[in-house]
N, C-alpha and C positions, 0 to 999 in steps of 0.2 A: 504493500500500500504506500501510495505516496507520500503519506502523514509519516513515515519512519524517515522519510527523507531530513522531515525539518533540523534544522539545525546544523547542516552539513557543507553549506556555503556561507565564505564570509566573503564581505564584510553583513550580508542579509542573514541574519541567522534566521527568519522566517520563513525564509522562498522555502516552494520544494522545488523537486525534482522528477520530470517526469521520468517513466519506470523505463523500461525494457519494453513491456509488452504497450504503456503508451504511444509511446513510439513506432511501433508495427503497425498499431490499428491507426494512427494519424499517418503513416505511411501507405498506407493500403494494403499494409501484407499478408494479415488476418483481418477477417471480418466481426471476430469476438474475440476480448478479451479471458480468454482460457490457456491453461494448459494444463495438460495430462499425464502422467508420468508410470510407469512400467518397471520397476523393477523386477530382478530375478534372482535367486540363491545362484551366487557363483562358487564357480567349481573350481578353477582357480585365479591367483593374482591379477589375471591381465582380461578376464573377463569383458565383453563389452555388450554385456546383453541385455542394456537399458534402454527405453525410448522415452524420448520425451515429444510431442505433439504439441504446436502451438497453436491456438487459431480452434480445436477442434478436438473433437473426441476420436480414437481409433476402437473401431467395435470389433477389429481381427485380435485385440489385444484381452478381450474382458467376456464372460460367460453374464448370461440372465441381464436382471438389469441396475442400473446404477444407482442406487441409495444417496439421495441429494438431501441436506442438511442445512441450516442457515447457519454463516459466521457467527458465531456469539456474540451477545452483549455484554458478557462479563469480562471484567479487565482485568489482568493484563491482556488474557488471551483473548478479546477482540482486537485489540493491536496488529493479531498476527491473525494467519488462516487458522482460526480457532471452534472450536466446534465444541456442543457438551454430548456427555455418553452418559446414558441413565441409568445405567447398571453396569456393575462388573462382576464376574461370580469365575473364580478357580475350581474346575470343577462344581461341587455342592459348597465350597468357604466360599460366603460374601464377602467381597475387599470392598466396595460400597452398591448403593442400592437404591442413590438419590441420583438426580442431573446434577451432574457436576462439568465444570471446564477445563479445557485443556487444549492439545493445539497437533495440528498433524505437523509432521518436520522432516521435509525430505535429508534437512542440512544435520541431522543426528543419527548416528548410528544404531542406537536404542533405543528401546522403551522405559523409561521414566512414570513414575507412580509416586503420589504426596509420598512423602514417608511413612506416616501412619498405615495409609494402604498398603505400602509395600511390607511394612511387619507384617500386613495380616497374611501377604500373600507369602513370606519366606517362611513364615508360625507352621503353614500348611504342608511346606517342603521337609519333611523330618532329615534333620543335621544341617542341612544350609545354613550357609551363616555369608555375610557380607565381610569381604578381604577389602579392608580400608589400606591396600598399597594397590591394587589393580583397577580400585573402586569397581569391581565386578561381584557376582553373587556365586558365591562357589557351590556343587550342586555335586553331594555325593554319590559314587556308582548306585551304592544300595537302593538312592530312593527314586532313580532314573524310571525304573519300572513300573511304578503305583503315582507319578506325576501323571495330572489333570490337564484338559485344554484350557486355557484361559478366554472366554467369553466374554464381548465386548457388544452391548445392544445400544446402535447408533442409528438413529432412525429407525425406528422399530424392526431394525434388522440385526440380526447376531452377527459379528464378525470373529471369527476363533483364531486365535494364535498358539495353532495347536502342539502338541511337548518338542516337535523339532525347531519351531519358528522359537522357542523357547531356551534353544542349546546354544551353545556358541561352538561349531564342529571342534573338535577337538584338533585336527590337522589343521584348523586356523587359529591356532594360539599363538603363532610368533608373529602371524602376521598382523597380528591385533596389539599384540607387544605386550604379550600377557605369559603366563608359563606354561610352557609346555607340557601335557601330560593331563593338565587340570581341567574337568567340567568346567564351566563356568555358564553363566546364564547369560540372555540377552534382557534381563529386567532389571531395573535400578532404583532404587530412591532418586528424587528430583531435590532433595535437600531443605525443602520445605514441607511442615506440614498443610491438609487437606484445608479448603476452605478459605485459599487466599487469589484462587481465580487463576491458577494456572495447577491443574491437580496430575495432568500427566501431558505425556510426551509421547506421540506414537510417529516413532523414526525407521531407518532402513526397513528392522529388522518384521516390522509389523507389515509396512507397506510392500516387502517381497513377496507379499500371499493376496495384493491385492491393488487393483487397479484405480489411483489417485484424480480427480479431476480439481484442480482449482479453478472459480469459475468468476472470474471477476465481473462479469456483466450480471449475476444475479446476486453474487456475494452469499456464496453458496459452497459448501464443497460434499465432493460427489464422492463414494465405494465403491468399487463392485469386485465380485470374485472374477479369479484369472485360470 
């Protein structure tokens, strides 16, 4: 959004700045201000099997249909492409149960949960425990087996990030800069508790199971399974 601009030209600290995608549609190179983004679990380092569509949705990319949701009004995360999820449940453990806010992030790698939620979700992982040098959630062989899908109901639709979208592969722990050998999770504390208007973060590792739209002409952002 434009408004993140302010501040960023002097001597105006007012102006903003028109975006990327301003610029296209005063250009004439899309006709709507969207873009859509496609991730995929890679398989190794040099992977390049992202797409990103500007101007428009690609339906070769996405199964059924697109789960559209309004920006939020809560702040901070109306600032950003921010959206609320009205429930979250790990398996049968409720981590919450209210609308709450938070924000899609293609620019983070993880999933982020207030803190509070996330005790409730590592409480449920029997021996997890959070390695404050990796800031990752370390996730013993023993209880790999009897780990839940995590359920995410975003517009009256469920989205799962089910126990693999929930791993961090093992063969990628050096690439991650993590140690090798060790589970670890793709879930984290966000560092703040629940309740302050940004409650989670759903980054890469959510969006590789599913198909992103930003939609800046409705102000809107879209799901859908891949």
């Amino acid at each position: 959004p434009v408004n993140l601009t302010v501040g960023s030209l002097s001597p105006n600290f007012t102006s903003i700045v028109p975006t990327v995608m301003d610029n296209a549609r005063q250009q004439g190179l899309i006709q709507q201000q969207i873009i859509s983004i496609s991730f995929a679990p890679a398989s190794t380092d040099n992977d390049t099997n992202g797409v990103i569509t500007f101007g428009s949705v690609d339906p070769s990319l996405f199964i059924g249909n697109i789960t559209y949701v309004p920006v939020t009004s809560t702040y901070p995360a109306a600032h950003y492409w921010g959206i609320n999820i009205t429930s979250c449940l790990y398996g049968k453990t409720i981590v919450f149960s209210t609308s709450t806010a938070g924000i899609v992030d293609t620019g983070n790698s993880l999933v982020a949960l207030a803190d509070d939620f996330f005790a409730t979700y590592m409480a449920a992982i029997p021996g997890s425990y959070y390695d404050n040098q990796t800031l990752f959630i370390v996730i013993p062989s023993s209880s790999i087996a009897s780990m839940q899908p995590l359920n995410l109901t975003i517009g009256g639709t469920v989205f799962i990030m089910d126990v693999s979208a929930q791993l961090v592969p093992i063969d990628q722990d050096s690439a991650w800069g993590i140690n090798p050998g060790v589970q670890y999770g793709t879930i984290g504390p966000s560092g703040y508790q629940s309740g302050q208007g940004l409650d989670f973060i759903l980054g890469q590792m959510f969006l590789e199971k599913y198909y992103a739209v930003f939609d800046g002409e409705n102000n809107r952002v879209g799901l859908a399974y891949t």
